[in-house]
Each structure stands twice: as C-alpha cells, then as structure tokens.
C-alpha positions as MATLAB code, in Angstrom:
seq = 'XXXXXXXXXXXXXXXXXXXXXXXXXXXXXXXXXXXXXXXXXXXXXXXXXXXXXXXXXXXXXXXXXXXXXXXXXXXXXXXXXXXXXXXXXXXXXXXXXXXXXXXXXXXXXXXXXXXXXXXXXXXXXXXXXXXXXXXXXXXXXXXXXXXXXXXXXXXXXXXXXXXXXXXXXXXXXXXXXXXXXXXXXXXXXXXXXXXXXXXXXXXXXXXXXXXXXXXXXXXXXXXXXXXXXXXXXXXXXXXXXXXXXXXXXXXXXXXXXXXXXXXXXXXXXXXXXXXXXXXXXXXXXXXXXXXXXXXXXXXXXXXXXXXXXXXXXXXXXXXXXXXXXXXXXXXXXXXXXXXXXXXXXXXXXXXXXXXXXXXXXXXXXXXXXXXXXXXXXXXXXXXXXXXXXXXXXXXXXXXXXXXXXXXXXXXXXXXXXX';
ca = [
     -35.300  -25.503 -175.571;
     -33.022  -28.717 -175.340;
     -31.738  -27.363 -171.804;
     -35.169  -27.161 -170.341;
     -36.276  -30.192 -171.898;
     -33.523  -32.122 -170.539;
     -33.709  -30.490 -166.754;
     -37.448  -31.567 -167.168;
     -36.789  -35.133 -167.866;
     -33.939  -34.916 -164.958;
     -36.417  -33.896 -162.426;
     -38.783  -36.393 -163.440;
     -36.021  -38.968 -163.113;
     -35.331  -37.509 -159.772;
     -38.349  -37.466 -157.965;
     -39.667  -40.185 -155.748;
     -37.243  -42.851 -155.104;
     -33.751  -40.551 -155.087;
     -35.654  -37.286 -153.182;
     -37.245  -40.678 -150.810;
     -33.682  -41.624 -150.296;
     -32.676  -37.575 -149.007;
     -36.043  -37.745 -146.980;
     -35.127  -40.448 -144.983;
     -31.703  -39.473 -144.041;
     -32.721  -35.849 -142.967;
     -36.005  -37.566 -140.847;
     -33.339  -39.688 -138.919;
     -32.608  -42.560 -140.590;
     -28.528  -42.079 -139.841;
     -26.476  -44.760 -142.080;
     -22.979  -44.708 -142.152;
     -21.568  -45.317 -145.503;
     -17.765  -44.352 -144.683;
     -15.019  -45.866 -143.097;
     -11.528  -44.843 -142.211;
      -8.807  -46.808 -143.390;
      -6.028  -47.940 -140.957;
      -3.520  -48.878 -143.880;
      -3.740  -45.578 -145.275;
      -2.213  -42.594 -143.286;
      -4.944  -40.526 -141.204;
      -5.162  -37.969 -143.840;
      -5.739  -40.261 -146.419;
      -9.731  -40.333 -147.962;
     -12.534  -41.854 -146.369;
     -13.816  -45.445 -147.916;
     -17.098  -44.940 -149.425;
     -19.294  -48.284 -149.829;
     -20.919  -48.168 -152.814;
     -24.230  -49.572 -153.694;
     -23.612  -53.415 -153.965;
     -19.941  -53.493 -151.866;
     -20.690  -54.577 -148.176;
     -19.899  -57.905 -148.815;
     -16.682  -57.117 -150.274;
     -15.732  -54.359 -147.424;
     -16.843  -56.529 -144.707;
     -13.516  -58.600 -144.630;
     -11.568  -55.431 -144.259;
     -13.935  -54.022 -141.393;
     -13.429  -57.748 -139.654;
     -10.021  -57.506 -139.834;
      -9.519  -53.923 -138.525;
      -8.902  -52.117 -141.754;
     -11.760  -50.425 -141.330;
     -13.028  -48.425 -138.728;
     -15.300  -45.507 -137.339;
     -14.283  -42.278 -138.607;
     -14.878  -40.397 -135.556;
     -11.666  -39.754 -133.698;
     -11.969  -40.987 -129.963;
     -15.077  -43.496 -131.100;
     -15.120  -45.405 -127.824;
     -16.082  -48.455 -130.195;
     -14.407  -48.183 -133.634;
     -14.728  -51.850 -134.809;
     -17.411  -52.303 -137.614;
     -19.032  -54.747 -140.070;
     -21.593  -54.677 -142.870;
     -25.111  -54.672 -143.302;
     -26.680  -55.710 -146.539;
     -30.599  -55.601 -146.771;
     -33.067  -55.654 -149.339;
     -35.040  -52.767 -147.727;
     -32.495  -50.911 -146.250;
     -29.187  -49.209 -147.828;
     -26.029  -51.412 -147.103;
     -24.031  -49.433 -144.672;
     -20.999  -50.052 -141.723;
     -22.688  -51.077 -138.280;
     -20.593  -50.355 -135.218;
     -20.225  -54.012 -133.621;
     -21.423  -52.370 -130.372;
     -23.441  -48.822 -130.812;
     -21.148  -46.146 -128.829;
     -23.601  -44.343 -126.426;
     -22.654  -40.662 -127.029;
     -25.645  -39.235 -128.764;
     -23.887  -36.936 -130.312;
     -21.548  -39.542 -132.245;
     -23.994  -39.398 -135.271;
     -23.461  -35.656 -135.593;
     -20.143  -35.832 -135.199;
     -20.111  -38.113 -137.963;
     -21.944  -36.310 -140.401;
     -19.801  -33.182 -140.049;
     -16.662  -35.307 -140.188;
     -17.478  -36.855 -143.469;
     -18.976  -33.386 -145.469;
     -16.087  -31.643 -144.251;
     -13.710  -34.033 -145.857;
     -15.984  -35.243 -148.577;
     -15.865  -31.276 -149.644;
     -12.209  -31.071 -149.106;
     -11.341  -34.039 -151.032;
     -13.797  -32.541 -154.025;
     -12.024  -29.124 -153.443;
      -8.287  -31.137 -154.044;
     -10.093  -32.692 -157.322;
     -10.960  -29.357 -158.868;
      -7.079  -27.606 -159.148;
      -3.610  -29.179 -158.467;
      -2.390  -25.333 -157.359;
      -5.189  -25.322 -154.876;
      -4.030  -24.943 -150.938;
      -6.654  -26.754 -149.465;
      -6.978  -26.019 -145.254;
      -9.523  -27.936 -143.351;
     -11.168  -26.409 -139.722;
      -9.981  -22.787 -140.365;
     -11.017  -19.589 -138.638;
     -11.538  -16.804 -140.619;
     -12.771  -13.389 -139.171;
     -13.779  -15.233 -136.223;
     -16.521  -17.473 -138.418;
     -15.872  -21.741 -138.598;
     -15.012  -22.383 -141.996;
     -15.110  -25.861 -142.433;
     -12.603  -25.610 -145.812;
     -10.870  -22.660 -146.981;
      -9.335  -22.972 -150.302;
      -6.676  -20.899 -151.581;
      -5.130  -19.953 -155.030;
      -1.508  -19.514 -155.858;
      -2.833  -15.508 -156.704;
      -3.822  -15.053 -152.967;
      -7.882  -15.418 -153.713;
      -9.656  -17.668 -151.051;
     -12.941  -19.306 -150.794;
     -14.840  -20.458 -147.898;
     -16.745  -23.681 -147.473;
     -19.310  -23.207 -143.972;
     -20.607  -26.569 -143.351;
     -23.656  -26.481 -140.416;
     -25.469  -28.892 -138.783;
     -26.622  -27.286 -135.977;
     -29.104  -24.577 -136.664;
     -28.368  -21.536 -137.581;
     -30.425  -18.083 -136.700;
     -30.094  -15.912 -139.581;
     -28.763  -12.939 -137.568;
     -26.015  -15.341 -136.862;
     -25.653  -16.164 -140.106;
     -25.631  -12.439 -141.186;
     -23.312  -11.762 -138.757;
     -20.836  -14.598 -139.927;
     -21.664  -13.626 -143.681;
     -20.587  -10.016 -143.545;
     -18.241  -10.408 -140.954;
     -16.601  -12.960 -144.032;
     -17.041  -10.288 -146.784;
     -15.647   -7.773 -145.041;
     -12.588  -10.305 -145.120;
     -12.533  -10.262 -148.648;
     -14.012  -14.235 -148.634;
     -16.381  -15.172 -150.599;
     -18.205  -18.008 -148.761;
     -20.676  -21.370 -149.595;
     -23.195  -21.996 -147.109;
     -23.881  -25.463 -147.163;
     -26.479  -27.164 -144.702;
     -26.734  -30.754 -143.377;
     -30.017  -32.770 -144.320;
     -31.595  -31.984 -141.099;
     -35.210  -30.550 -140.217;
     -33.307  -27.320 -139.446;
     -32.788  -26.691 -143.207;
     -34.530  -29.591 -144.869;
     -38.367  -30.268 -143.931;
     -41.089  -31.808 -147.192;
     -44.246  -29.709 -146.377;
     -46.694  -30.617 -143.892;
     -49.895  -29.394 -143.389;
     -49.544  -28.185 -139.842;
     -46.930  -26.182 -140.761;
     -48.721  -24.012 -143.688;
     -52.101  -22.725 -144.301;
     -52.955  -24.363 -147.532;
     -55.650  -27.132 -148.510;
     -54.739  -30.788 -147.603;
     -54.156  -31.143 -151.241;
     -51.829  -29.280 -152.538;
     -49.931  -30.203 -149.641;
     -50.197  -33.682 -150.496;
     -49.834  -32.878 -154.009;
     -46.054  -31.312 -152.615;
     -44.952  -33.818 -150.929;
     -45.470  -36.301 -153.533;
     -43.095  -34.442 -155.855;
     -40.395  -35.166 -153.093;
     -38.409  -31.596 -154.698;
     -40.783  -28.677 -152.622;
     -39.304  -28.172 -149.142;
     -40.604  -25.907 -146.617;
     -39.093  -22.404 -146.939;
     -37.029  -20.843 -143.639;
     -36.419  -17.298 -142.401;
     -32.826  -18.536 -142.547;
     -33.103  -18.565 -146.595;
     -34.896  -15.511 -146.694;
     -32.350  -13.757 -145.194;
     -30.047  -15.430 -147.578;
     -31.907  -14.544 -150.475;
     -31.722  -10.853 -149.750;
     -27.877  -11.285 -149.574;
     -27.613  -12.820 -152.589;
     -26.446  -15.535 -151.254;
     -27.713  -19.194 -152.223;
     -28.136  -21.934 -149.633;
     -26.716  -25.415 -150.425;
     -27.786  -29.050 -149.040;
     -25.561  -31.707 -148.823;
     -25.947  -35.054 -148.763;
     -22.906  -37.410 -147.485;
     -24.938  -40.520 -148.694;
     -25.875  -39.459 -152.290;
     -22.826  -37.067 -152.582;
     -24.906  -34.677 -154.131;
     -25.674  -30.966 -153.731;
     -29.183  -29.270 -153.793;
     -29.877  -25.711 -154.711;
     -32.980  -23.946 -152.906;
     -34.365  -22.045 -155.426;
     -37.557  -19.954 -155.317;
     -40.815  -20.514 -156.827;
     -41.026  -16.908 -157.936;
     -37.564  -16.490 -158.979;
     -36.229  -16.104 -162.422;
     -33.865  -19.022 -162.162;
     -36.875  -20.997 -161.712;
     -38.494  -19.953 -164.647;
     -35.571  -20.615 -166.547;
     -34.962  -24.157 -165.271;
     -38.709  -24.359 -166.363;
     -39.662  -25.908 -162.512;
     -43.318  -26.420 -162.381;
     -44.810  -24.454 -159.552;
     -45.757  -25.697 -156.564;
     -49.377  -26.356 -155.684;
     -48.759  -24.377 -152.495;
     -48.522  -20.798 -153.130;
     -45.781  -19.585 -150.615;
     -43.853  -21.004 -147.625;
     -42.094  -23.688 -149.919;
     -39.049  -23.846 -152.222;
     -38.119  -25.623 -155.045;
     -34.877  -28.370 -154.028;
     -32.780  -28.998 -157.122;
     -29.636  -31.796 -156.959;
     -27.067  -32.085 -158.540;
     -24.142  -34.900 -158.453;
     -21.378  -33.261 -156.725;
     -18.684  -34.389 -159.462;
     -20.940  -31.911 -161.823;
     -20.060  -28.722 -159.173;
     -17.430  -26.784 -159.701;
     -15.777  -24.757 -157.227;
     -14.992  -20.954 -158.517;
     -13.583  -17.523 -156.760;
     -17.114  -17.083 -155.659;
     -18.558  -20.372 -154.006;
     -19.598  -23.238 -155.417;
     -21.105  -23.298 -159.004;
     -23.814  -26.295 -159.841;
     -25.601  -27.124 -163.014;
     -28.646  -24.925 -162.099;
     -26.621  -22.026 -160.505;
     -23.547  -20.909 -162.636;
     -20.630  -18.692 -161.604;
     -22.621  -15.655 -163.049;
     -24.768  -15.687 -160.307;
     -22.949  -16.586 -157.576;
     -20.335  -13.754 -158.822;
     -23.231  -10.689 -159.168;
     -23.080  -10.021 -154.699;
     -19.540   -9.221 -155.321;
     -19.494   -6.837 -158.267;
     -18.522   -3.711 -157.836;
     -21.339   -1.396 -157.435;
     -21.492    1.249 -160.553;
     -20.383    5.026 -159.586;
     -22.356    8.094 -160.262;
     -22.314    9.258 -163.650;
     -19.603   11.819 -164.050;
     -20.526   15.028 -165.933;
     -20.497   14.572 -169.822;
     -17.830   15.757 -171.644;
     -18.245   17.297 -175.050;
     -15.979   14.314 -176.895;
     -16.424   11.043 -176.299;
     -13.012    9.282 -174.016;
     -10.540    7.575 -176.392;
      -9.729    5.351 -173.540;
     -11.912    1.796 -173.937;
     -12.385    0.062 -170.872;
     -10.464   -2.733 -170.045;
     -11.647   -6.474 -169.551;
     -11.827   -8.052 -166.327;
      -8.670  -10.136 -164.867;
      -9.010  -13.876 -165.371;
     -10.710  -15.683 -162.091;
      -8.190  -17.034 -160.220;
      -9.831  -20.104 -159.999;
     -11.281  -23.064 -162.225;
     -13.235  -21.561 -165.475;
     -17.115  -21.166 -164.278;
     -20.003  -23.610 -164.723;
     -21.358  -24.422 -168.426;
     -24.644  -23.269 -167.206;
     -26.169  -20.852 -169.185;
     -26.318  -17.255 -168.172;
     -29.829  -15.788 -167.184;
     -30.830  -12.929 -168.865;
     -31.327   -9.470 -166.348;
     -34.713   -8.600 -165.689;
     -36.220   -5.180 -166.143;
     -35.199   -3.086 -163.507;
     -37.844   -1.130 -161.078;
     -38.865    2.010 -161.308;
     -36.703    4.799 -160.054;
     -37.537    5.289 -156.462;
     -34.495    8.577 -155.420;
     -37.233   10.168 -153.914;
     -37.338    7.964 -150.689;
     -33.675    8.645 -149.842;
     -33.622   12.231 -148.863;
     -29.552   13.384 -148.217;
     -28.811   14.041 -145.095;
     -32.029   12.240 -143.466;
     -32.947    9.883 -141.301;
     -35.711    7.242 -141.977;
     -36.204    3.478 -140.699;
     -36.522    0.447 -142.962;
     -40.178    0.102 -142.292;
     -41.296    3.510 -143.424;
     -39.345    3.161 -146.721;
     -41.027   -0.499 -147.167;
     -44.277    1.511 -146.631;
     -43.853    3.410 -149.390;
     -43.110    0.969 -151.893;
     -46.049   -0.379 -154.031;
     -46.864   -3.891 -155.388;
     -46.303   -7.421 -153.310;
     -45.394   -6.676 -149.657;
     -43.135   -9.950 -149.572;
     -41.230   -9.141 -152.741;
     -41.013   -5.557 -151.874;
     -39.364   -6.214 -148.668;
     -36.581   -8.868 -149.864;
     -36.396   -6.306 -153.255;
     -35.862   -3.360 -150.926;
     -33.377   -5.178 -147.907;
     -30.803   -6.371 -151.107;
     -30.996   -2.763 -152.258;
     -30.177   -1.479 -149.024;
     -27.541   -3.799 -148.203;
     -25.497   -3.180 -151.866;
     -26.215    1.112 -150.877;
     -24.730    0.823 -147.669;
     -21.557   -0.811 -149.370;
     -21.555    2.079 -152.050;
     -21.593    4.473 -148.882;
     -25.472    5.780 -150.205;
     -27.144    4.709 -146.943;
     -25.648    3.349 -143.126;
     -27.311    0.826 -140.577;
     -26.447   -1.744 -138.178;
     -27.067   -5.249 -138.004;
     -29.861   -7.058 -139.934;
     -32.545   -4.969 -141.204;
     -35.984   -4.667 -139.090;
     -39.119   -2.944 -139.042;
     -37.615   -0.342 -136.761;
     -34.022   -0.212 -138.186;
     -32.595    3.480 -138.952;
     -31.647    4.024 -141.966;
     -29.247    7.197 -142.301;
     -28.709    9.154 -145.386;
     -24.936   11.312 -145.424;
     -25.675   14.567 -146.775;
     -22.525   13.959 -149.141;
     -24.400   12.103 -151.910;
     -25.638   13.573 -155.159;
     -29.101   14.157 -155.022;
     -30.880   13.434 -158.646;
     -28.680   10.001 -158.900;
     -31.067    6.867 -158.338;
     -30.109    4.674 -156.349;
     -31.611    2.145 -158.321;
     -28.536    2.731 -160.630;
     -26.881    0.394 -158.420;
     -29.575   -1.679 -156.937;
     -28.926   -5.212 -157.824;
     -31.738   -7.314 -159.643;
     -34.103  -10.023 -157.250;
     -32.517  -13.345 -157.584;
     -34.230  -16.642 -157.201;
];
C-alpha cells in the first residue's frame, strides 16, 4: 500500500508544470541546455546548465570555453539566455542555417547523456558509442567483462514498426538485448487531440489536462507484442518515461487512474534518469524492473517428458548471476492467470494464416490479437510454429509435423504485458 500511495502522490507532483515542460520541447520549442567544453578533451562530458546557472556559464561561453556541441557547427560561439518565462539555455550568437542542426543536436546529447549514465552504473563496463550491430545503429553498446552486451537504440527520426521489427529481431538473433528509446518528438510523443480520436471533447480535454496520457502508436503496439517496452527521453529534464498501457497489469499495479478516453492513449510515466539502472536486459526504471524487461528472453519451457515412476534426485540448479548491475528495487508483479488452452488451433503438419487463428479466438478483438501475435512470436522461437516478417492478416503460419500433438502451446505462451 505505501508503494502505490507514494507513486500516487509522485504523479500528482508530476503533472502539469514538469509534463508542460516535456510538452513544449517535443511541440518544438528546441533549447539547448549543453555545451562542449574546449578545456576539456573532446571526449570529455557535455556542460549541463542547470536551473539558475546562465549567468555564471555565460563568462565561459564569452570567452570560448564553451561552445556548440555539434561537430562542424558553422557558428559554434554561444552566450546565455536567462528569462522569467522561458528556461535559461545557450543561444548561438548567430543561428547556423542548417535545419537540421537542432536534430543533430538532440541525438548528439542523448547519445552521450546515455553513455555517460551507462559509465556511472559499472567501472568494468566497456562502454562503445555509434556501433553497428547486426546491421542495426546502436547508439551505445555496453559490454561486460563476461562477454554480455546491451544495446541502447536512440531515434529521432520515425520509425515504421516493420523497421523496427526488423532491427529488433535482427538484434536478438545477435544475442543483444536492446532499449528502444525515442526522442520527444510528435513521432513518438503527441498529448491527445480530438481530431485524432473518436471520443467526446471532454474526456479529451479531461486527458490532456493530466499532461501523463499520450496518444498511442502502431509503433508501440508492435512493441508491446514483443515484449518490448518503449522509452522517452528527455535531454532537458534528463529523465526517462515508460509507455505503459491503460489495460495492462503494470498499470494496475502502479495504481494509474484510467484515462477518460477509452483506447488510442497510453499512460507516460518518468522517472529521473539517476533512478534507472541499466541491467543484461535494457534499461530498468522505477515502474519497470529487471523482471520484466528479462521475461522476452527466458527460455521457453520444453515439453513435458514422460513421467517416471520415482521422482529425479537431481534438484535444479539456480540461475547464473546477471552479468550486470543487480536489478531495479521495483517490486515484482505477480503472473496473471493464464488463458485457456487453445492446442486445438495448431494442427501438426498444417498450414493456417494469422487471421484465421485470430478468428477463432473469443473475447476482445484488440487484446486477442496482441495476446495471440506474442504467442506466436515466443512458438516460432521454440520451433512450434514458422513465419516471415511481421505478422498480418494474411501471414502463413506453418505447423512442422514434428511436434507433439496433446502439448499446449499455451505451456509456453508468455503472459500480456502492459
């Protein structure tokens, strides 16, 4: 009771004027809080200015101490700004012209604000920035002394989520576990408007004036069916969000109120990045532990084997140590219920497509197609079931002949995550 209570009084505390401040940098207001230092050597950190420092930083940016990040800024020289309305922030002394210089700002800075965290959380860390792994961008790859490695994608730019898919498996198949973390852009970060979802004005309104409901994307709900949980960053506030669904269990746990709109939003919960922690599976926060991030990669159960008539003497053995910092303090959420056996849609040695199998589910169409697409996805790896590519209406769904028929496949069908 003391955890919800206090992640209610957070939210509160976070609502309006700290969700106002992420609103206005993803709707374009672009200010540029870091500096490079040119008495430090190039690989040194970025200067952040603080709440309350441009006076004292804007000696330093006079003098040439500190300049534009951005290497090749045609106009590097900066000062300060200080404004009651307005965040202080560095100005450029003359604005460089490339439009793009804003962009490549922001990527600049959450690639090494996230590598410089990554450094923080383990001395023995090997910490490689702009890496290429399986052919995918990884932003920051961090490796442990036992060989492990963990991928930070950073994007900007939107992202399809076939490409995404694409770069996600093509990663697993690596043996990387990756983070997907998103710039505060409409792409990935959009409060609800009206003309976007079919709901009355107010509980639109009613949204929007919590400041934590964003507008849900195909791009998440491909990620949610993956297991896989999307991240916003904010360079500014140096926090991450989790998007977390409405309907999810890690919702109800957190004890989020509901949104007034019924579907097409998701809860945004943010966390101070200093209270992440960076484990062999991604990156843990306050409201999503290492448990969760960790269940994707488990090892699918095997069919039972036949009983034998004396139980084995041999007691399983616990799991090695993660090679990485001890998970998040978060508590662990409790598995829900499993589904109903469902062995008789998977006939061996048949062929079927993803759409009649949905078809013959029962209960919510939407949850039945996320429930059924993560089911598929953890078969295929157990061998059960083989497709291509992401999973459509018309996608065929082949059955080998070589599995046991009478063994569920909900044995090893993972449980619906937030």
């Amino acid at each position: 009771m003391g955890v919800r209570q206090d992640l209610n009084q957070w939210a509160e505390a976070m609502r309006h004027a700290d969700y106002k401040a992420w609103a206005q940098e993803a709707l374009g207001d672009r200010r540029q809080v870091y500096a490079r230092s040119t008495l430090q050597p190039t690989n040194a950190p970025l200067v952040f200015m603080a709440h309350g420092e441009a006076e004292q930083l804007r000696a330093g940016a006079h003098e040439g101490a500190l300049i534009c990040p951005v290497p090749g800024c045609p106009s590097p020289q900066l000062t300060t700004y200080a404004s009651n309305k307005r965040r202080e922030h560095f100005r450029h002394l003359q604005a460089p012209a490339d439009p793009e210089h804003n962009a490549a700002y922001a990527r600049l800075v959450a690639r090494e604000l996230l590598a410089e965290w990554a450094r923080s959380q383990h001395p023995a860390l090997e910490v490689t920035e702009d890496a290429v792994v399986a052919g995918v961008s990884v932003a920051v790859l961090v490796g442990s002394p036992t060989g492990h490695q963990v991928a930070i994608c950073i994007r900007y730019r939107r992202l399809g989520r076939d490409s995404w898919w694409e770069q996600h498996t093509a990663l697993r198949a690596h043996g990387v576990p990756a983070a997907w973390v998103f710039g505060l852009r409409p792409a990935f970060y959009e409060p609800p408007r009206l003309s976007r979802l079919e709901q009355p004005d107010d509980a639109v309104a009613r949204d929007r004036a919590r400041g934590d409901i964003i507008l849900d994307r195909a791009l998440y709900r491909e990620m949610r069916t993956e297991g896989s949980w999307p991240l916003l960053l904010s360079i500014e506030q140096r926090q991450l969000g989790n998007v977390i669904s409405p309907q999810g269990r890690v919702a109800k746990h957190l004890g989020l109120d509901p949104p007034a709109c019924r579907d097409g939003v998701q809860h945004l919960v943010v966390h101070d990045l200093v209270d992440c922690k960076l484990t062999a599976h991604g990156i843990a926060t306050p409201s999503v532990g290492e448990s969760l991030l960790a269940q994707p990669y488990a090892k699918p159960p095997q069919p039972p084997a036949p009983q034998s008539p004396t139980p084995s003497p041999i007691r399983p053995t616990s799991p090695p140590p993660s090679p990485l910092p001890p998970p998040s303090s978060a508590p662990s959420l409790p598995a829900p219920p499993g589904p109903a056996p469902v062995e008789a849609l998977l006939e061996p040695g048949s062929t079927t497509t993803f759409g009649a199998l949905l078809d013959s589910l029962k209960g919510p169409r939407d949850r039945a197609e996320d429930d059924l697409k993560s089911d598929l996805y953890t078969l295929r790896v157990s061998g059960i079931v083989h497709f291509e590519g992401p999973l459509r209406h018309d996608t065929p769904i082949e059955s080998p002949a070589s599995w046991t028929p009478g063994w569920s496949p909900r044995t090893v069908w993972r449980p619906r995550r937030g």
